[in-house]
N, C-alpha and C positions, 0 to 999 in steps of 0.2 A: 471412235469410228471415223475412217477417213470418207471424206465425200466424195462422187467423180463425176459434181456436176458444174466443175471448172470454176466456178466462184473464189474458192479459196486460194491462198497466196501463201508462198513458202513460209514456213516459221509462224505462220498466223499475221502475217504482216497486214497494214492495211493499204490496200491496192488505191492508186492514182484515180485524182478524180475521174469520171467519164465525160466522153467528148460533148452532153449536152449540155451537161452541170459546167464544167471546165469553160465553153466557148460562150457563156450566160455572164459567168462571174466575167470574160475576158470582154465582152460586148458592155455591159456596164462599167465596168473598169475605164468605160470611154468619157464616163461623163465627168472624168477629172474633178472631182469635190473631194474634200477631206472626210467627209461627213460619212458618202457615197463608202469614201475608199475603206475607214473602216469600219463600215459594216461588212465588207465584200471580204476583208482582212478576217473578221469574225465568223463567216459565215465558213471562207475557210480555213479556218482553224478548227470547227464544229468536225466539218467532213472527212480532215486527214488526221484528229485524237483518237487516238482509243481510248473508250469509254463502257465503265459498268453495265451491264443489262436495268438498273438501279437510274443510274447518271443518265444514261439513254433516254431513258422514260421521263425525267424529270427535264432532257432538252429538249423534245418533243413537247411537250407540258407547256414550258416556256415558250418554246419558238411558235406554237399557233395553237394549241390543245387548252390554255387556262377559257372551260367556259362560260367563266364571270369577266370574261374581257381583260384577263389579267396574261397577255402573251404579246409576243412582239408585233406580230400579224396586225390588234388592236392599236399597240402602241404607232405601230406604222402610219395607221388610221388616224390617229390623234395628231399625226404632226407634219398629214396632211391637209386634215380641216386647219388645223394653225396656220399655215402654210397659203390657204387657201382666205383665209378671214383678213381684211383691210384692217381689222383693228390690230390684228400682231405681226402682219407683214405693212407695213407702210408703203413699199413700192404698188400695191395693189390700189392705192388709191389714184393713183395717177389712171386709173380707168374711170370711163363712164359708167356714171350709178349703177343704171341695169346691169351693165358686165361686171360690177361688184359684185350686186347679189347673186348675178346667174353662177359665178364662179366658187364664193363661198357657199351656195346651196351646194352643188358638185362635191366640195369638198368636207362637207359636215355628214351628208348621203356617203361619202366615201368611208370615211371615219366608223359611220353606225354601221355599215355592211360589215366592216373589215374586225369590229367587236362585237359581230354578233354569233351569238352561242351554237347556230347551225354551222358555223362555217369551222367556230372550234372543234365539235363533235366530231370528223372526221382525223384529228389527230388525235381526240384523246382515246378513241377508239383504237387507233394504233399503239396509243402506250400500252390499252387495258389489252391487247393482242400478247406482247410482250409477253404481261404473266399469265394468261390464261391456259390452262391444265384440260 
């Protein structure tokens, strides 16, 4: 059955990112880090493969849907409060005590939000969309 509501692309091709996704990746793309850069490399890579109905579901899963805090969403989290904690960033002690703590409290809060199970729900809900009958 052919569709005619314009979505599809010759041959089943997969169609160019779109200009919010595309100018998101191109706006961080600013902050020049290797780290930064391939994530952004990864991210697309995810959006211009073709991938299984299967495989789909399973990056989806990965990318923010594990709701045992097992998704990158989480892992994001975690390497924010690191990020954030004077004992694994050393430059962070060059601040005054209170702006220690104020900062890695931010970033531990950040971390527990970013692993928590309501925030997965809404993509595993998308994968269980997938196969639902």
């Amino acid at each position: 059955m052919t569709s005619t509501n314009g979505v599809h692309t010759a041959d089943n091709a997969i169609p160019p990112l779109g200009d919010d996704l595309e100018d998101l990746l191109e706006d961080l793309a600013a902050v020049r880090d290797p780290g930064v850069d391939q994530i952004l490399a990864g991210l697309r890579y995810l959006a211009l493969t073709r991938h299984t109905t299967d495989r789909t579901q399973t990056l989806i899963a990965a990318l923010a849907g594990g709701s045992d805090g097992t998704n990158v969403v989480a892992a994001i989290g975690q390497v924010i409060a690191r990020l954030t904690n004077p004992d694994s960033n050393p430059v962070l002690r060059d601040l005054a005590p209170d702006q220690q703590k104020r900062v890695q409290l931010h970033g531990e809060t950040t971390g527990f939000v970013l692993a928590h199970h309501d925030l997965a729900q809404f993509a595993s809900d998308t994968c269980a969309a997938i196969t639902d009958t």
